[in-house]
C-alpha angles and dihedrals in degrees: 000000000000123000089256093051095245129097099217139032122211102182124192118256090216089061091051100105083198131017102186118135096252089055094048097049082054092052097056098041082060094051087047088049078053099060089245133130105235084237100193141288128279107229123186109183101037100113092034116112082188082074129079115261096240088051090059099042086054093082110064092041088062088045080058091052108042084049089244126179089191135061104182109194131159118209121248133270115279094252129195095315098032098187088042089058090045102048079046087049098050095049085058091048092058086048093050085043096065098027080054095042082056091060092032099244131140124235110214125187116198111193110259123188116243086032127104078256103056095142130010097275090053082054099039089058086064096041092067097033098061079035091192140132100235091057107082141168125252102201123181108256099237092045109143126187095017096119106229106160123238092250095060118115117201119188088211147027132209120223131164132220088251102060125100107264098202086056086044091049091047103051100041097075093145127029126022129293117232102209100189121211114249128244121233125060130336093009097161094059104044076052085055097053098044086046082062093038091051095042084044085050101052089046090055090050095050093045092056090048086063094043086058 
């Protein structure tokens, strides 16, 4: 158990005050200090042809660095022409896709509302056109309905601090589980509760399974 009470950290590139390659060693040999997996990296503006292309190349050098498995980034939002910036996004999907699979990263895309994925089907669209390995869904854990088939395999999981984290604990059997903190007041320590609501979940579960 490490000192936060995660196992993993998956920090926002947006919130890094420097992302050379010295800093970002630092930063993970402190999550690791931590006890923590340095997870991945959060990244906003990787699919966006609205964003320099520097800028969008940044990400997945700091995921080298801080030693990431994970690169989390939504797509844009549709813009004036929305097929025009899809067709644009997912061209720069196929490019992240290769440039990830040479530094052995994955690439995950949860659905965002007000992007060209609001909803599974928006993401799933992607999904078969970049056709790769490295691009991969995020979906929330107690999504229902949403048609993802059995055989589906997905790194990661979302969850909120308002779900239900029995119902959480019960349903990520496989993958992690990114619990974002929330926004608001006193975030970190609502992220802290559900933290101890979703570890007091999966106890209870196991301890159920034995019992069985």
């Amino acid at each position: 158990m490490s000192v936060l009470g995660v196992d993993g950290v998956l920090p926002d590139l947006a919130d890094f005050p420097r992302t050379d390659t010295e800093y970002v060693a630092q930063l993970r040999k402190v999550a690791i200090d931590l006890g923590t997996v340095p997870l991945g990296i959060d990244a906003q503006g990787l699919f966006d042809p609205q964003i320099d292309q520097g800028e969008r190349e940044r990400p997945l050098a700091v995921a080298a660095a801080f030693g990431a498995a994970l690169v989390r980034a939504p797509l844009p939002p549709p813009g004036e022409v929305p097929p025009a910036t899809f067709v644009a996004s997912a061209a720069l999907a196929k490019a992240a896709s290769r440039a990830a699979k040479g530094i052995n990263v994955t690439l995950i895309v949860p659905a965002r509302p007000g992007t060209l994925a609001p909803d599974a089907d928006g993401l799933r669209h992607l999904l078969k056109d970049v056709d790769s390995a490295w691009l991969r869904a995020c979906p929330r854990t107690l999504d229902e309905g949403s048609g993802w088939a059995a055989k589906e395999r997905f790194p990661a999981f979302e969850a909120s601090v308002e779900d239900d984290p029995t119902a959480v604990a019960a349903r990520v059997t496989r993958g992690w589980t990114i619990l974002d903190a929330p926004a608001g007041e006193h975030p970190w320590e609502r992220l802290a509760a559900a933290i101890d609501a979703l570890r007091g979940a999966e106890a209870e579960l196991r301890l159920l399974a034995r019992r069985r």
